[in-house]
N, C-alpha and C positions, 0 to 999 in steps of 0.2 A: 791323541798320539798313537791310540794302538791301530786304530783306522790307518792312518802312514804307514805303520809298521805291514798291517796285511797288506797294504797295495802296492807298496816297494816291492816284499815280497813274492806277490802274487808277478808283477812284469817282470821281476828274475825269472820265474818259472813259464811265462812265456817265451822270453829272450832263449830260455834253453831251450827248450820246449820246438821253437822255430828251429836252434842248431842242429839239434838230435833230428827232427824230420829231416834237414837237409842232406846229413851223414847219411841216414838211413837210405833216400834216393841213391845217392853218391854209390854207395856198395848197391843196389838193385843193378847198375850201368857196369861196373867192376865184375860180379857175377854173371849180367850175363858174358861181358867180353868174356872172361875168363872160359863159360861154357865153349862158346863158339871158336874158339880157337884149338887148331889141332891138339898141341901138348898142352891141351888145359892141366893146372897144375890141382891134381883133385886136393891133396891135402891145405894148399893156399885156399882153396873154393871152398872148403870146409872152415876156417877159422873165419872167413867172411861171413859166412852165416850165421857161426855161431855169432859175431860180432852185431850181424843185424838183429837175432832176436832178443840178445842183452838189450841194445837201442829199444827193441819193438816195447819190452817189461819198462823198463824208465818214459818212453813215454806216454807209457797206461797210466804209469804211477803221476808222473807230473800232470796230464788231463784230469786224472779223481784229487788232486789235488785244487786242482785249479776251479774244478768244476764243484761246487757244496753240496752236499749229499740230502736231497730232497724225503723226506720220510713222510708218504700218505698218509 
C-alpha cells in the first residue's frame, strides 16, 4: 500500500512538474515580447520574472523531490 501511495504521489509531482516547466517557457516568450516592444511595460516585465523564478524555486523543489537523495 505505501508503494501506491509514493507512486501516485510521485506522477502528481511529475504532472506538475511538466505544468510549472511549461508556464515557465510560456513567460520566457512573454518577456521577451515584452522587452522588444517599444512601450515595454518595465513594471509588467518585472512581476514576470519575479513570477518565473517563484516557478524556477518549485521546480527545484519538485525535481529533489522526485529525484531520492543518494548518500556515498
Amino acid at each position: 500500500m505505501a508503494g501506491e501511495f509514493e507512486d501516485n504521489g510521485t506522477a502528481e509531482f511529475v504532472e506538475e512538474l511538466a505544468r510549472l516547466r511549461q508556464e515557465h517557457r510560456d513567460l520566457d516568450g512573454a518577456i521577451d515580447a515584452l522587452e522588444l516592444s517599444v512601450a515595454g511595460d518595465q513594471l509588467q516585465i518585472q512581476r514576470l520574472k519575479r513570477r518565473k523564478l517563484g516557478l524556477r524555486d518549485r521546480i527545484s523543489y519538485l525535481e529533489d523531490q522526485i529525484t531520492p537523495d543518494i548518500i556515498a
